[in-house]
FIRODREN-444310 format. One line per field, with one value per residue (C-alpha): residue in one letter; z, y, x. Coordinates in Angstrom, 2 decimals. Each point is the difference from the previous one (the first is absolute). Layout:
% residues N
residu: [A|...]
up: [Z|...]
north: [Y|...]
east: [X|...]
END
This chain:
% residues 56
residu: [X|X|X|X|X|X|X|X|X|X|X|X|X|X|X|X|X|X|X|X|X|X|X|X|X|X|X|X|X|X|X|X|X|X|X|X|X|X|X|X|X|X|X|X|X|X|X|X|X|X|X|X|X|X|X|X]
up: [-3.45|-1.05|-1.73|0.89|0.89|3.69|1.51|4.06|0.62|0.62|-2.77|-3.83|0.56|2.12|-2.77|-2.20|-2.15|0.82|0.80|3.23|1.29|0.85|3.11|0.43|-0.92|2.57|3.15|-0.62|2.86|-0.14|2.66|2.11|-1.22|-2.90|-3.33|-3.57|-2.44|-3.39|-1.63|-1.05|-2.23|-1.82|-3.75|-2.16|-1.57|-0.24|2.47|-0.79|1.16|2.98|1.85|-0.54|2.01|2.74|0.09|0.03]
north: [3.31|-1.08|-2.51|-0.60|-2.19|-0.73|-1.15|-0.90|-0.68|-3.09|-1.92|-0.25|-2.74|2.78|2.74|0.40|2.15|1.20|2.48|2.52|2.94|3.17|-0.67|-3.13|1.78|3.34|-2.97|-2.06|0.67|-0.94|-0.52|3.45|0.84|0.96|-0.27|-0.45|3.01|0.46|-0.12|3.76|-0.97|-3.46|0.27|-2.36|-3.04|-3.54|-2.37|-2.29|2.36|1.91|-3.38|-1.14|2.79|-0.68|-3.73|0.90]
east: [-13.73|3.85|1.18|3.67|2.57|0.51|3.04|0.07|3.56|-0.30|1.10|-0.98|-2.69|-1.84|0.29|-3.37|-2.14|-2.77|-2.78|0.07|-1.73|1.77|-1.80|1.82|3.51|-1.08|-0.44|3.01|2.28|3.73|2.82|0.05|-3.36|1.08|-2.49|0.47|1.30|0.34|3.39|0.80|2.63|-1.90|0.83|-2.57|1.66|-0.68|-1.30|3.15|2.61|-2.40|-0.29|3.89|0.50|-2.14|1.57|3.67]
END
C-alpha cells in the first residue's frame, strides 16, 4: 500500500491524501486508454511547492 496525494483534475476540493494499492494505480484507465506512469524526472521537495505546480 501507498500513501500519497491524489489529485483528479477536477478542482482542489476533489484533491486528497490518502492510501492506494498499486493495484488500484495498475487499473486506472485514462482518456485513450492510457494508465498512470511515474514521473522519470520527479526531484523530491516539499509538498508546498509540488502541489503549486499542479494548481497553476
Amino acid at each position: 500500500e501507498f500513501f500519497g496525494w491524489v489529485t483528479l483534475g477536477l478542482g482542489p476540493q476533489c484533491d486528497q491524501w490518502g492510501w492506494f494499492s498499486l493495484e488500484e494505480l495498475e487499473s486506472v484507465k485514462l482518456m485513450h486508454g492510457l494508465g498512470i506512469e511515474r514521473d522519470l524526472y520527479w526531484t523530491p521537495r516539499p509538498f508546498s511547492e509540488a502541489v503549486k505546480e499542479v494548481r497553476a
